[in-house]
Residue frames as qw, qx, qy, qz and C-alpha x, y, z in Angstrom:
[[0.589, -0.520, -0.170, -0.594, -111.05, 33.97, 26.00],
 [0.549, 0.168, -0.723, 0.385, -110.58, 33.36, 29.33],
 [0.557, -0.514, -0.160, -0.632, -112.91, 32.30, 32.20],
 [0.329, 0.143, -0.812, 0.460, -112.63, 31.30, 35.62],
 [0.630, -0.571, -0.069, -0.522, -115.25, 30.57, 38.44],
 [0.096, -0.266, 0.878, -0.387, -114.83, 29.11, 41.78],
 [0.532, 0.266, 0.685, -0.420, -118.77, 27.30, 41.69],
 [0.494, 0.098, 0.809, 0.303, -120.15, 25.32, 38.72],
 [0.021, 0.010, -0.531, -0.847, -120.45, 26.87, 35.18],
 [0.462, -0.207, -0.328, -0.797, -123.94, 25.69, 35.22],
 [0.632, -0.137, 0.349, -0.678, -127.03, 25.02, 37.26],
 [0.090, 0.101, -0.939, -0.316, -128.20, 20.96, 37.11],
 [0.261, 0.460, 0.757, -0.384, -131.00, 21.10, 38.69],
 [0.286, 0.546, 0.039, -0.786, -132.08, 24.09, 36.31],
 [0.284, 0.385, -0.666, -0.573, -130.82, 22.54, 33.25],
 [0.226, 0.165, 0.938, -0.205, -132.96, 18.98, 34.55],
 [0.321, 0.675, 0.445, -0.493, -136.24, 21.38, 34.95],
 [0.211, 0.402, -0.472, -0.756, -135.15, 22.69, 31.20],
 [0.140, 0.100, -0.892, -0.418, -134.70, 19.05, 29.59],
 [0.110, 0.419, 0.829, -0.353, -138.17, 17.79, 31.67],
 [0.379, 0.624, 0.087, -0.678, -140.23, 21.34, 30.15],
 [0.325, 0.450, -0.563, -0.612, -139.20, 20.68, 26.75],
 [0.012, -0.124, 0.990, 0.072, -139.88, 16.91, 27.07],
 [0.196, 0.613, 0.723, -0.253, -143.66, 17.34, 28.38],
 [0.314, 0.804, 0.339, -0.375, -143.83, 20.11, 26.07],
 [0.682, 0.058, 0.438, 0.582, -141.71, 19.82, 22.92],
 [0.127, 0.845, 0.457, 0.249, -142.78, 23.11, 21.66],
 [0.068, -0.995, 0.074, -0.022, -140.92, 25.13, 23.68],
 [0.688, -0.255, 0.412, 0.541, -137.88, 23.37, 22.36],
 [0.466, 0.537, 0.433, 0.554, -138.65, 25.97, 19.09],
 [0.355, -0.772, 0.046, 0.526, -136.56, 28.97, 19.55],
 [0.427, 0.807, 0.187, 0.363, -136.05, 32.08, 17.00],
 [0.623, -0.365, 0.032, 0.691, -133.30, 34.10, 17.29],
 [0.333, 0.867, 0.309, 0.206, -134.01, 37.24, 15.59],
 [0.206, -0.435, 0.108, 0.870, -130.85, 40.67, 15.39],
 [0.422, 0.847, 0.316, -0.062, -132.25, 43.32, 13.36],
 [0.613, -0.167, 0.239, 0.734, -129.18, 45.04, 11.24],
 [0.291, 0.929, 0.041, -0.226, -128.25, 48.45, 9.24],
 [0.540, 0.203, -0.037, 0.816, -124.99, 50.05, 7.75],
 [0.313, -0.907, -0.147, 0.241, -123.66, 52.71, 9.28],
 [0.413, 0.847, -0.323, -0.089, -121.58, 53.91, 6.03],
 [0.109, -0.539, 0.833, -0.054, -118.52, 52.03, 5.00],
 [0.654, -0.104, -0.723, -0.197, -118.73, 48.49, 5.64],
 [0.033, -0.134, 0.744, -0.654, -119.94, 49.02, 9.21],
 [0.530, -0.394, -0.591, -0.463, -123.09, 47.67, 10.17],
 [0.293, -0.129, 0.665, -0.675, -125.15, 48.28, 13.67],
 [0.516, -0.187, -0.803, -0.234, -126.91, 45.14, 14.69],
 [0.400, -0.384, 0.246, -0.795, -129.74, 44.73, 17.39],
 [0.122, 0.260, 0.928, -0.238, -131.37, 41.88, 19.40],
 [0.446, -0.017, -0.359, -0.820, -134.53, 41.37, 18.30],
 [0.736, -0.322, 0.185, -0.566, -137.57, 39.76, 19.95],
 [0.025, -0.186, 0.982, 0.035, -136.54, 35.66, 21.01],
 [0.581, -0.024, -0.093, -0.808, -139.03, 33.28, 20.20],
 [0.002, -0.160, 0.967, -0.200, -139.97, 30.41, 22.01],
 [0.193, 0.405, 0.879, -0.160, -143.19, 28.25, 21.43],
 [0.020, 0.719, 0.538, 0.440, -144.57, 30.98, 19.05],
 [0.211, -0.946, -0.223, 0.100, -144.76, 33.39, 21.89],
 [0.489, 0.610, -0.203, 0.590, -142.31, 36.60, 21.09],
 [0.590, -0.621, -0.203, 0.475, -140.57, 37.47, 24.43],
 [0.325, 0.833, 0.132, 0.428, -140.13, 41.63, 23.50],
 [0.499, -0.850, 0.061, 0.161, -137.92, 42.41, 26.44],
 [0.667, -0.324, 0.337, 0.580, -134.84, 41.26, 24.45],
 [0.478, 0.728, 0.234, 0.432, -135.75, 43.90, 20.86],
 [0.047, 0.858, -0.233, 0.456, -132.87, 46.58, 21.35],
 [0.790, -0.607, 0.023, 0.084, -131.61, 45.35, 24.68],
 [0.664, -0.316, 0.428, 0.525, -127.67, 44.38, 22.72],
 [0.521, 0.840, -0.083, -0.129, -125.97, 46.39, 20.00],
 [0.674, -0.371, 0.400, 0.499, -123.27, 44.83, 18.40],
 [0.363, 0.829, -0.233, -0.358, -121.01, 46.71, 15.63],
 [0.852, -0.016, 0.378, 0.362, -118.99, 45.31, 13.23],
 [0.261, 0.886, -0.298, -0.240, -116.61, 46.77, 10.69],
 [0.965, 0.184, 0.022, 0.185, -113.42, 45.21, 9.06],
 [0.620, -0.365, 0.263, 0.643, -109.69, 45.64, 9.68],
 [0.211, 0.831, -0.182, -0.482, -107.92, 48.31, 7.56],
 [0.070, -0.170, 0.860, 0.477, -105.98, 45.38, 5.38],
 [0.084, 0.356, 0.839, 0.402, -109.35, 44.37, 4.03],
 [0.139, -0.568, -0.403, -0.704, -111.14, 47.94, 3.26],
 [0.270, -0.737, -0.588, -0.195, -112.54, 48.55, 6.46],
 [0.144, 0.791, -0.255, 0.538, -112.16, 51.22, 8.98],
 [0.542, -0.032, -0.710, 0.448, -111.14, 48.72, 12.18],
 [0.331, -0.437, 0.228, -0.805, -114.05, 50.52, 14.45],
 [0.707, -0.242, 0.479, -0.460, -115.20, 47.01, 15.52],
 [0.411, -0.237, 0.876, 0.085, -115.00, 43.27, 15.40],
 [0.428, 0.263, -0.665, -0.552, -115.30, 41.89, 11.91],
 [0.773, -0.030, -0.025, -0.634, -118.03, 39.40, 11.07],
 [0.669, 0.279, -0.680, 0.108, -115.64, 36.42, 11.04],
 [0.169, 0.194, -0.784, 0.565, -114.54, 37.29, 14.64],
 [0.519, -0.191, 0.407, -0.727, -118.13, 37.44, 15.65],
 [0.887, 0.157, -0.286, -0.327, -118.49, 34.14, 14.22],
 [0.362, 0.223, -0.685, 0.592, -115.52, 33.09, 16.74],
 [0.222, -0.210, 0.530, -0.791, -117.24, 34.67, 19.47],
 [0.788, 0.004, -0.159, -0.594, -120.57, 32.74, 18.70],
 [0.841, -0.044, -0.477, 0.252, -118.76, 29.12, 18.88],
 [0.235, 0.129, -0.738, 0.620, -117.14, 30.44, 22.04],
 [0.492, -0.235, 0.325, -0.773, -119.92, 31.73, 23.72],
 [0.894, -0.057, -0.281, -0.343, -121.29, 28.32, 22.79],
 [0.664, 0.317, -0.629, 0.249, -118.72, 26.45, 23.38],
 [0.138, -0.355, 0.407, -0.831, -118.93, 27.85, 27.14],
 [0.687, -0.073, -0.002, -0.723, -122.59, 27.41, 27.19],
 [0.831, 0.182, -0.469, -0.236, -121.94, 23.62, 26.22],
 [0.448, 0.479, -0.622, 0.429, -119.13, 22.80, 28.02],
 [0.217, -0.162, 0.558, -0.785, -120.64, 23.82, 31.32],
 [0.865, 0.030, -0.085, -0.494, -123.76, 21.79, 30.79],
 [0.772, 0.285, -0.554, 0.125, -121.86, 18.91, 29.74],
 [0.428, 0.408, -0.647, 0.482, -119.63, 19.15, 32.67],
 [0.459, -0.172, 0.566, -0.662, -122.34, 19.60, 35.65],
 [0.869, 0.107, -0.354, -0.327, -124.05, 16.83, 33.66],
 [0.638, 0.374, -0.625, 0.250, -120.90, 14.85, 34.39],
 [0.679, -0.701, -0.100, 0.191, -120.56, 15.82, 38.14],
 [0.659, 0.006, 0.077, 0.748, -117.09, 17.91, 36.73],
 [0.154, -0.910, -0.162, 0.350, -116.25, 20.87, 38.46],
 [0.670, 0.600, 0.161, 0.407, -114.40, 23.30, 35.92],
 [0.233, -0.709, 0.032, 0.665, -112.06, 26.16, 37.14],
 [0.098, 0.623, -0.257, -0.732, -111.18, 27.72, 34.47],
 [0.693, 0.504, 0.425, 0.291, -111.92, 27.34, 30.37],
 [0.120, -0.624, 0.363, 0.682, -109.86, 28.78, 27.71],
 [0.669, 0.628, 0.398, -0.004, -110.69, 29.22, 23.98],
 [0.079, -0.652, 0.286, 0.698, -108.33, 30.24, 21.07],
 [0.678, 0.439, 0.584, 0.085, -109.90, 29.67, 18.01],
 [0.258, -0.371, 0.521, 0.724, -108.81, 30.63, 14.48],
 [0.627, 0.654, 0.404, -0.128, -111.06, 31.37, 11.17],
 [0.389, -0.295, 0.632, 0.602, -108.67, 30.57, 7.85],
 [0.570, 0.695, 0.435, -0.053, -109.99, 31.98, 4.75],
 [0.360, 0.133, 0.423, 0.821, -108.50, 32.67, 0.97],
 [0.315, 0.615, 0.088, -0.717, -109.94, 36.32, 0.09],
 [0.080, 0.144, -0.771, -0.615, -108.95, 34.96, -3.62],
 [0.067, -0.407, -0.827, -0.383, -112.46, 33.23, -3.87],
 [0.019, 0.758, 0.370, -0.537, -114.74, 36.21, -1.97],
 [0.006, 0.593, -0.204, -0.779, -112.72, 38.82, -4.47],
 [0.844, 0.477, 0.184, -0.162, -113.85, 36.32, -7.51],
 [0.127, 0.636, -0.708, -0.280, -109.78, 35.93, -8.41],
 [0.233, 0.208, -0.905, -0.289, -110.38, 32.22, -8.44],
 [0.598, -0.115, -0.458, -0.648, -113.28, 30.52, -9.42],
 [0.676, 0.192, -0.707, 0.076, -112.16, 27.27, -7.83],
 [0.022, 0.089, -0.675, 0.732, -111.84, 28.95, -3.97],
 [0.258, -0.793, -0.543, 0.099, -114.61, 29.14, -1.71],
 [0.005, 0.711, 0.159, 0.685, -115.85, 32.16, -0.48],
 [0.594, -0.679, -0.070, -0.425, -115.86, 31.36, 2.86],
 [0.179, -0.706, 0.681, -0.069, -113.32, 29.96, 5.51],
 [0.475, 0.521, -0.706, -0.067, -111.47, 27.31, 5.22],
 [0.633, -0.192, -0.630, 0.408, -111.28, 25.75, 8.65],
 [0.428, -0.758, -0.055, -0.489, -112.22, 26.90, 11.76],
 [0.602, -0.043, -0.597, 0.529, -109.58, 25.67, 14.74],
 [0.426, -0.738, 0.230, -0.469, -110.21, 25.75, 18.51],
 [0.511, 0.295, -0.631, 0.504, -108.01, 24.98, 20.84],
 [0.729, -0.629, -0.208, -0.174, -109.58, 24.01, 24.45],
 [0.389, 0.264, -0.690, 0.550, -107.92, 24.45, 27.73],
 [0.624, -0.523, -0.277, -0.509, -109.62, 23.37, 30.68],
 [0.102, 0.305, -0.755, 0.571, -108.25, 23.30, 34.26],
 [0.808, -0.310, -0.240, -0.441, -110.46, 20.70, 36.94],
 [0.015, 0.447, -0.856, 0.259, -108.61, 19.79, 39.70],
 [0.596, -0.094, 0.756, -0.252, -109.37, 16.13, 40.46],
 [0.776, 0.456, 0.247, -0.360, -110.39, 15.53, 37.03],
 [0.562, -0.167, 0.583, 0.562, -108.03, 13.25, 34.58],
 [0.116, 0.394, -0.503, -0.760, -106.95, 14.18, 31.42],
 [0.091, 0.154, 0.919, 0.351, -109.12, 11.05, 29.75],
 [0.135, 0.706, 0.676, -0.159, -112.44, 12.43, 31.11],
 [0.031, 0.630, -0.195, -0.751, -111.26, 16.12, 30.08],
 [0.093, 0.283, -0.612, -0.732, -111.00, 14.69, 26.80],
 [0.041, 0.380, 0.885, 0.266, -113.71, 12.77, 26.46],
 [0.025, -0.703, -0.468, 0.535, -115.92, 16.10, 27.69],
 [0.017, 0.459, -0.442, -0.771, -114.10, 17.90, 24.61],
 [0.076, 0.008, 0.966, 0.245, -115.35, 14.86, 22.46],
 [0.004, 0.603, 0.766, -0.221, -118.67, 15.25, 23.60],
 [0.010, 0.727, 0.079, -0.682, -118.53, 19.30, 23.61],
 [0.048, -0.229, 0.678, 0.697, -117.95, 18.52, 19.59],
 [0.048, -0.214, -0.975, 0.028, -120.82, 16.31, 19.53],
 [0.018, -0.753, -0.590, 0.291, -123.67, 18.44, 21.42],
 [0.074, -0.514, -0.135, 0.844, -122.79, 22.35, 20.46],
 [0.463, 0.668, 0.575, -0.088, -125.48, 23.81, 18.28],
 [0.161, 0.882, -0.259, -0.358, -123.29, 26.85, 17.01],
 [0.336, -0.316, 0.803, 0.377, -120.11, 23.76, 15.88],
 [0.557, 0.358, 0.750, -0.007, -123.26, 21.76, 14.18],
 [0.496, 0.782, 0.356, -0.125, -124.65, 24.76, 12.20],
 [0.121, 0.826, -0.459, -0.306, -121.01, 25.73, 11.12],
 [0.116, -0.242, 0.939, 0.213, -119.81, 21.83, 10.41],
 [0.263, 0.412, 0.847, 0.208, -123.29, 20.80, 8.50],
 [0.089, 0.260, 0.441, 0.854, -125.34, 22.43, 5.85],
 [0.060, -0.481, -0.529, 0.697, -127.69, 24.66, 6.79],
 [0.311, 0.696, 0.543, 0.353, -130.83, 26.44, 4.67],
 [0.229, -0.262, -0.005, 0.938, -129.93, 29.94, 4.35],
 [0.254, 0.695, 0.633, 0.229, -133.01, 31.99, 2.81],
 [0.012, -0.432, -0.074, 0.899, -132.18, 36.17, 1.96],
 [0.090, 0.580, 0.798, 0.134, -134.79, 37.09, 0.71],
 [0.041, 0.218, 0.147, 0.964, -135.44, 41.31, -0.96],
 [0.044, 0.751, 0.649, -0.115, -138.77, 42.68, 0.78]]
């Protein structure tokens, strides 16, 4: 992934007027995220946006709006019509990672030219297929690999911005600490 701007990733004043709303009104710091999903034969599945919710109030402009497909590579059964649920679980921590990064950095007064992401999702099929008991089912490790270009900016503050970007991103947290999961048959 690979992004480049010539004017800052993100707004400070905006992101000020954010932290200030949420502060005099903590309430509309409670945000639902809602995709609605199907199969579409196979192991494809079409997924929708579904209404966001913020302070209770559903905001219906965003139901349908994005359709993302997924499917799986042909080495593991599928028919490689779209990006497998792993990679969209890549794309989520980047999109965050972005999302963070740029906050962080206009926070900072650091102007960014360019970010790069190359991240990596390591997983034994042996404990998904049930060959061993002993594997997880899920990945192993997740690895990203930041590159971030800022002229005038030293490598120490770069890295301490990375440091931080570990720290604050809500997509890293809910993938590096447990998390209630509830499916649930209706």
């Amino acid at each position: 992934m690979n992004i480049t701007t010539t004017k800052p990733f993100a707004d400070l004043a905006a992101m000020e007027a954010t932290v200030e709303a949420v502060t005099a009104q903590r309430e509309l710091g409670r945000v639902t995220f809602t995709m609605n999903s199907e199969s579409t034969g196979g192991l494809t599945a079409k997924t929708e946006t579904g209404p966001l919710t913020q302070a209770g109030v559903p905001d219906e402009s965003r139901r349908g709006k994005y359709t993302l497909h997924s499917d799986e590579p042909l080495s593991l059964l599928g028919t490689d019509t779209a990006v497998s649920p792993a990679e969209y679980i890549l794309k989520g921590l980047a999109g965050c990672y972005v999302v963070t990064l740029a906050s962080l950095a206009a926070a900072r007064n650091i102007n960014l030219d360019q970010i790069r992401l190359t991240l990596g999702f390591d997983i034994d099929l042996s404990g998904f297929l049930g060959i061993d008991k002993s594997v997880r089912k899920g990945a192993e490790h997740i690895t990203v690999d930041v590159e971030l270009e800022s002229a005038g900016t030293s490598q120490e503050d770069l890295q301490d911005l990375v440091k931080a970007l570990e720290a604050t991103s809500p997509i890293r947290d809910t993938l590096a600490n447990p998390v209630k999961v509830t499916t649930t048959l209706i």
